[in-house]
Phi, psi and omega in degrees: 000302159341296186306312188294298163357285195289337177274319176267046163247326173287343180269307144302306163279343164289335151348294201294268197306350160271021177263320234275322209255358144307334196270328206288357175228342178290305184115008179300064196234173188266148183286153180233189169215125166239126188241122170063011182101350170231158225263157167273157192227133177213133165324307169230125180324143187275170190224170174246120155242110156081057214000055175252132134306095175260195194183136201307135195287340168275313175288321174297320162309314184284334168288000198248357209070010199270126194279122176272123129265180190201104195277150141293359200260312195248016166056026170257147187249138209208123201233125173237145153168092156098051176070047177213109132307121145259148168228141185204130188244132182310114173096350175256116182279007159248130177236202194190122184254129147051059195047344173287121163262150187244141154253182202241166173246345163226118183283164193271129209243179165213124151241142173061031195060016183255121161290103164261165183226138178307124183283311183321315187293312199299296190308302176328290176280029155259337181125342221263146168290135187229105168239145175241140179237115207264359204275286219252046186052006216231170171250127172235141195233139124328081199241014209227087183305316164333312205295342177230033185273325171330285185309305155294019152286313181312282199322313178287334162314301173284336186309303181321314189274356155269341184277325148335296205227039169349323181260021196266113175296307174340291230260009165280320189288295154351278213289321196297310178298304177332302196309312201267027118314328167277358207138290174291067189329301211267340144331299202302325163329283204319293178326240185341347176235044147257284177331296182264031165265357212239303180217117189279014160262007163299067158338329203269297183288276170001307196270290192281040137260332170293355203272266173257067146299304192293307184317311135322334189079006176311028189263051140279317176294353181254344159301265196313311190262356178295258185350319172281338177302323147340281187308337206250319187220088181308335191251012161309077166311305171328306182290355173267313190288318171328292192268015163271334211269012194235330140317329174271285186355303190265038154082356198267076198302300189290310196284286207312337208251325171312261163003304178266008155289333156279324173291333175263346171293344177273345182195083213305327206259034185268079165312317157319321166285353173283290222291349173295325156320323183272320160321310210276319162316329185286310185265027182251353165096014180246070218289304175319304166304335199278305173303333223232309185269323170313303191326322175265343154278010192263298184324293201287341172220125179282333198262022163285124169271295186300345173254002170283315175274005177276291164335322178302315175337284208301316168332279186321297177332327191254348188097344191278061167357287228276270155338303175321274179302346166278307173321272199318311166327279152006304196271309178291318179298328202279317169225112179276359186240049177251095183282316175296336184277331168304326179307267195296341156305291126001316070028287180279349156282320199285000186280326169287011197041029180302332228348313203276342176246006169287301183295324183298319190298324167322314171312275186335290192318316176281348172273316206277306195234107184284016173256049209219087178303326179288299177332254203337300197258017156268009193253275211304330176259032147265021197061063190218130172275132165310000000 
């Protein structure tokens, strides 16, 4: 009885690994948080409302240092730290810093008996820098303020230089880098679409407002302006790869291999563009060309780690085991805090009856990212606790 188990629990995960390359330019992945460069762990996943991120309100305050409370009559959560009072009421959309009320755009819920709370607010009005990056799902917080004071230099640096010269498109585009270098997408918009109203042939503002735009996840608006950029600069390899890479983002797979077929006829040695080509090829299931174009971004950088796993993929995808796990090895000597790949290697031993070395990769994956829900529940049908 046992024995049958354990072949549909193999069965199950190989299900899983030929499914994996649809998912890798769509972008389906679980929000994570990384505070100060490493990632947070939470009892209950964080979630998207109304396009806010929470997240449970103890672990994240105390990873903030934040002295917490929790009244229960009234469901308010009352956050110190360092002369800064948060106030926050479950289901209320007024909250209050040092008495000043703020409203919210989302109030703070309870799921699974867990209080979440808006991290952007929570973190913000703590001191701490907030960026989403929409690419890869994840919130990454700042709490270590040195770290952006450059970047808010740029900015009063350029803010001068617009109060100076109002009409200097340059010094919009400046600030417009600042904003998105920190982060501040939609600042960075406001910027970038003053630029090209002061001069509307800016290949530059156009490719950088699509850049965040793509960040937000808008990309049909980061399509339309990658595209006038196109138009402005034909021979902008970036702007092809940009707007390829935001055609697959939207499932649109053939205009992507398009886009990076071009970007690479513009610039033979642009390995990002091979190897996303080869992403792209992976999810339409045409697992041979996908090897052939990693290969050749493999040629062009040997220390690329994403196209050495990419490759696995696709290896895997064909049966070609063997091959699999030497890529996936690869990736990990290359980035050793490569949790999918400790992951889909891990996949492929237990497809080999390896087991004993599917459950260590399994581990690994969950030691590098303890939010990494598959690794956990490919751990639980081998009986194994995360």
């Amino acid at each position: 009885m046992k024995r049958h188990v354990v072949i549909l629990v193999v069965i199950a995960l190989v299900a899983a690994l030929f499914s994996f390359t649809c998912a890798a330019l769509a972008g389906e992945a679980d929000i994570k948080v990384m505070l100060d460069g490493e990632i947070l762990t939470f009892d209950q996943n964080p979630i998207m409302q109304n396009d806010r991120v929470l997240v449970p309100l103890r672990k994240i305050f105390e990873a903030l240092n934040t002295t917490v409370s929790w009244e229960p009559e009234t469901q308010t959560i009352t956050a110190v730290k360092e002369g800064t009072t948060v106030k926050l009421t479950v289901g209320l959309t007024e909250a209050f810093v040092n008495n000043l009320q703020i409203k919210l755009d989302q109030p703070p819920l309870i799921v699974n008996d867990r209080t979440l709370v808006p991290l952007r607010f929570v973190a913000e009005a703590l001191g701490a820098d907030v960026v989403w990056d929409g690419t890869t799902s994840t919130v990454k917080i700042n709490s270590k303020q040195e770290e952006v004071s450059s970047g808010e230099q740029n900015i009063s640096e350029a803010t001068k230089a617009i109060a100076l010269n109002p009409a200097d498109p340059k010094a919009y585009n400046n600030r417009g880098d600042a904003y998105l270098d920190l982060g501040q997408y939609e600042k960075a918009i406001t910027d970038y679409s003053k630029a090209i109203e002061l001069d509307p042939e800016s290949a530059e503002a156009y490719l950088k407002r699509g850049l965040a735009y793509g960040k937000l996840g808008q990309y049909k608006k980061a399509i339309t302006d990658y595209s006038r950029a196109i138009e402005m600069d034909p021979e902008s390899a970036e702007a092809y790869l940009k707007r390829g890479l935001a055609y697959g983002k939207l499932g649109q797979y053939e205009k992507a291999i398009t886009d990076f077929s071009r970007a690479i006829e513009l610039d033979p040695k642009y390995a990002e563009a091979y190897l996303l080509s080869g992403l792209a090829y992976g999810s339409l299931g045409q697992y041979e060309k996908a090897i052939t174009d990693n290969s050749k971004a493999i040629e062009l950088d040997p220390e690329y780690a994403e196209a050495y796993y990419y490759r696995g993929l696709a290896y895997g995808s064909l049966g070609q085991y063997e091959k699999a796990i030497t890529d996936f090895c690869k990736a990990i000597e290359l980035d050793p805090k490569y949790a999918e790949a400790y992951y889909y290697r891990g996949l492929v031993y237990a497809r080999l009856g390896q087991y004993d070395k599917a459950i260590v990769d399994y581990k690994k994956a969950l030691d590098v990212n303890p939010s990494f829900s598959e690794a956990r529940e490919a751990l639980k049908k081998f009986g194994v606790s995360g």
